[in-house]
N, C-alpha and C positions, 0 to 999 in steps of 0.2 A: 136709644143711644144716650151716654150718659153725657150730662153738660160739663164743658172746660171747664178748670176751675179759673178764680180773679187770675191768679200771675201767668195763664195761658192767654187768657181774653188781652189782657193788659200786652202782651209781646206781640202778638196778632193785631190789635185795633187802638185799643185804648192807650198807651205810650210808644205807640209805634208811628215813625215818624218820616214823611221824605228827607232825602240827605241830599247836603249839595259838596261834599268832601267825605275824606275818608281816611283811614288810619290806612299805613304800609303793611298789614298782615296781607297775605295775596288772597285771592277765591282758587282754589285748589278744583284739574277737572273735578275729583271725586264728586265736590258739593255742590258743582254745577248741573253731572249726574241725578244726583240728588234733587236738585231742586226738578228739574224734568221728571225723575221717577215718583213724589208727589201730583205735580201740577197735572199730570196727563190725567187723571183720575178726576178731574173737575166734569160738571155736564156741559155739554155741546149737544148741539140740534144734531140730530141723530147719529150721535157720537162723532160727527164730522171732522174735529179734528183741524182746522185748517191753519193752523198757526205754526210758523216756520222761524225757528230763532239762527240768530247769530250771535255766538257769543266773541264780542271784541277785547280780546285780551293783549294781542300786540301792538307796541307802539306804531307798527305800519296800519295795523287793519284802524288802532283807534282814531289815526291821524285824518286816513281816509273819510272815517265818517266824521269825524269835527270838522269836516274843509266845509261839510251842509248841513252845519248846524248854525245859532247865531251866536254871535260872540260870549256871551253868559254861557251855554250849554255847551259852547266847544271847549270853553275850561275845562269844565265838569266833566267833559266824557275822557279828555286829557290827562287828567289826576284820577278818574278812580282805576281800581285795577279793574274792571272787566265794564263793558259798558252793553249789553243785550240790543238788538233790535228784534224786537218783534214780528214779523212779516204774516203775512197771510196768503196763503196758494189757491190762485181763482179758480181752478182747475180738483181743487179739494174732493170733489166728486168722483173724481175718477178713482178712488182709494174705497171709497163706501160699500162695493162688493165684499170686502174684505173687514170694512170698520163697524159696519152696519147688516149685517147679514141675513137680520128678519125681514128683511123687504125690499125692493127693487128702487132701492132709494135714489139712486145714479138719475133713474129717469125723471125724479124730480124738477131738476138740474136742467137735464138738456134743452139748450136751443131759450133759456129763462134767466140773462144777464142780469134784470133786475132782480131776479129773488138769489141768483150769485153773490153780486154783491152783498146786498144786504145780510145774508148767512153767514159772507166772509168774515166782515166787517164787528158784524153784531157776535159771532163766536169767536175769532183771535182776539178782541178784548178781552172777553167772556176769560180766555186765557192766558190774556195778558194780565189779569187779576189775578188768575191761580199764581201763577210766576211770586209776582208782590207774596202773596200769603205764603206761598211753600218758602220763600226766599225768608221772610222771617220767621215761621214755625222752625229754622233749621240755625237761625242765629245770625243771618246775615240781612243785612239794607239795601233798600234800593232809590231811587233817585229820579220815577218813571219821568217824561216828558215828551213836550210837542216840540216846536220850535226851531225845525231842522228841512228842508228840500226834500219832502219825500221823490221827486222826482230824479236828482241826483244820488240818494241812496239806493232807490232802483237800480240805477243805470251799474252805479259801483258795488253793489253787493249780489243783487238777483240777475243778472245778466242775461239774455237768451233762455230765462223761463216763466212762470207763472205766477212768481210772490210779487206784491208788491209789500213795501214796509207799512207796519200800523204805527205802532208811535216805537219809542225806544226807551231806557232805564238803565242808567249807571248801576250799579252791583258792588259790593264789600262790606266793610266792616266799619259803619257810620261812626262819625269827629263828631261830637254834640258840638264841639262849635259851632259846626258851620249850618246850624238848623235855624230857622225863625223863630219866636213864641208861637204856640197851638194857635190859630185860627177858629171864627167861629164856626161852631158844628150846635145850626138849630135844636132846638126841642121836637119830640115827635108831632106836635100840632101845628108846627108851623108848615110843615113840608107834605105832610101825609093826612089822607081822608081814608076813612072807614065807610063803606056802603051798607 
């Protein structure tokens, strides 16, 4: 596979940066599309799959999730134009006849709440990072974040099923105003061992 070159690495990682605003160009479905028909291609434990988006693009739907978020990030989800939550379906198993087909994977699963979670939990990140990456290989910012009642966004988005939310991520076309300076990002030796 051949390597990206600098000004790909550089939009992807290296100048690429959380937003806390954003310019009035909208996120259009198409690119929202888009950024799903990327991100689905990322790996998960045995293609699993578990991560269930909500894309809040109306001032009703946004309003509803800034009511549990905290005062900083209900701005934020207020002003950008689409705001994602993330979710994860506990239940993701029950699809794996179909996602995963070399092996009776479902039976993994059953009746094993701890290794549910942890699968849930551990690949809707997994794909909540695809999201970040496809969202800017395609030109657009994102804004991910904690900071909010998952237990409340439960109640008002997933209702009567199996997702609960993992974190959430404002979506468009990043204000460099409203960024910080870069943060430090160690050297390889300080964080990482070689065996």
């Amino acid at each position: 596979m051949p390597k990206l070159d600098d000004a790909a690495l550089d939009q992807l990682f290296r100048k690429a940066r959380s937003y806390n605003g954003y310019t009035d160009q909208p996120v259009t479905h198409a690119e929202m599309d888009a950024i799903w028909e990327l991100m689905k291609y990322g790996p998960t434990s045995a293609n699993c799959l578990p991560a269930r988006l909500v894309w809040c693009e109306t001032p009703g739907a946004k309003a509803k999730l800034a009511a549990h978020a905290s005062d900083t990030n209900s701005a934020k989800i207020l002003k950008a134009p689409v705001t994602v939550i993330i979710g994860m379906d506990m239940e993701f198993y029950e699809h794996l006849s179909e996602l995963f087909p070399p092996a009776d994977a479902r039976s993994w699963f059953i009746d094993n709440d701890v290794m549910i979670a942890a699968t849930a939990m551990r690949n809707s990140s997994l794909q909540g990072a695809y999201f970040i990456i496809a969202a800017r290989a395609l030109g657009l910012d994102t804004g991910p974040m904690s900071g909010f009642n998952n237990v409340g966004v439960d109640a008002d988005f997933f209702p009567d099923t199996t997702v609960k939310s993992n974190f959430i991520a404002t979506l468009g076309h990043g204000d460099p105003s409203t960024i910080f300076g870069r943060l430090p990002r160690p050297d390889f030796g300080r964080f990482n061992t070689v065996l």
